[in-house]
C-alpha positions in Angstrom: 89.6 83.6 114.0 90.4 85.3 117.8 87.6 87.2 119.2 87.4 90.1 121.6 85.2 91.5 123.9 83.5 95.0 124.3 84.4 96.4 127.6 81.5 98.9 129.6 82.8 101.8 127.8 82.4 100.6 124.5 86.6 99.7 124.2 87.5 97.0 122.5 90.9 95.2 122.4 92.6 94.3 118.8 94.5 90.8 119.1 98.2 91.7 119.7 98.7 89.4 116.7 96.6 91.7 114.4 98.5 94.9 115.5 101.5 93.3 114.6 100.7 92.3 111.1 99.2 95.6 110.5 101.8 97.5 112.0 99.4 99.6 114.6 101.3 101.3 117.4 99.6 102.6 120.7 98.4 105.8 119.7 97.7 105.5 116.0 94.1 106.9 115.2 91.8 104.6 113.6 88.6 105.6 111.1 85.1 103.4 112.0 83.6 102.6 109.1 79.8 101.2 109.3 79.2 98.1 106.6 75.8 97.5 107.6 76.6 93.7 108.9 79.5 95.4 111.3 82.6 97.5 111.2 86.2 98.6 109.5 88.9 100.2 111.3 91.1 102.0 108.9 94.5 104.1 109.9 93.5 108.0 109.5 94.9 109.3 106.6 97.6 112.2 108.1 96.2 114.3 105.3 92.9 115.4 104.3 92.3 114.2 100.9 92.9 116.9 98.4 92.0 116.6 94.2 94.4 117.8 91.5 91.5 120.5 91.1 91.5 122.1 94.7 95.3 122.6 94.6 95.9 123.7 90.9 96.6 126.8 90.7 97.2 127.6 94.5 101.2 128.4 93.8 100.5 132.4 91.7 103.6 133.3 89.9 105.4 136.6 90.3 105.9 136.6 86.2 103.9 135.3 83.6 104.4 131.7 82.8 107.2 131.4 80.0 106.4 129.9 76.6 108.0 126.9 74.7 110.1 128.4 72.7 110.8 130.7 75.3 111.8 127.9 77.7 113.8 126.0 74.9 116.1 129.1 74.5 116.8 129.1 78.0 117.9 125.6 78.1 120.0 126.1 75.2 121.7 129.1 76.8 122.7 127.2 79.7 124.1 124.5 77.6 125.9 126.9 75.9 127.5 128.4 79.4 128.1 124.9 80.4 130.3 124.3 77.7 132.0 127.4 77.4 133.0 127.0 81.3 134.3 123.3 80.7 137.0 124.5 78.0 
């Protein structure tokens, strides 16, 4: 177990060895957690965390959405292009 000290300004030094085996590089912003019995450093996310439900429906279509059938006809018209263009 190494140990550290804090300095007057409330700094504290991470063992070189613990960077390393985190892979922490000078600059990287850390997240303080408070356990009650002492402290976890955590990278900061580079993203806000974001649910499926803030985001859906963000993108608006120029068109209404297509249906099934509609969609499967337009696969099969390809297809068909496809193969007419290879012969």
């Amino acid at each position: 177990m190494e140990t550290t000290r804090l300095s007057s300004k409330g700094q504290v030094i991470i063992p070189k060895a613990i960077r390393a085996s985190h892979r922490w590089e000078s600059g990287l912003e850390l997240v303080v957690i408070d356990t009650g019995d002492g402290v976890l450093l955590k990278p900061k996310a580079p993203f806000e965390e974001t649910l499926l439900e803030d985001a859906a429906g963000c993108l608006k279509r120029p068109q209404k959405a297509l249906s099934q059938d509609e969609i499967a006809q337009a696969i099969c018209n390809g297809v068909r292009r496809a193969w007419c263009d290879c012969n």
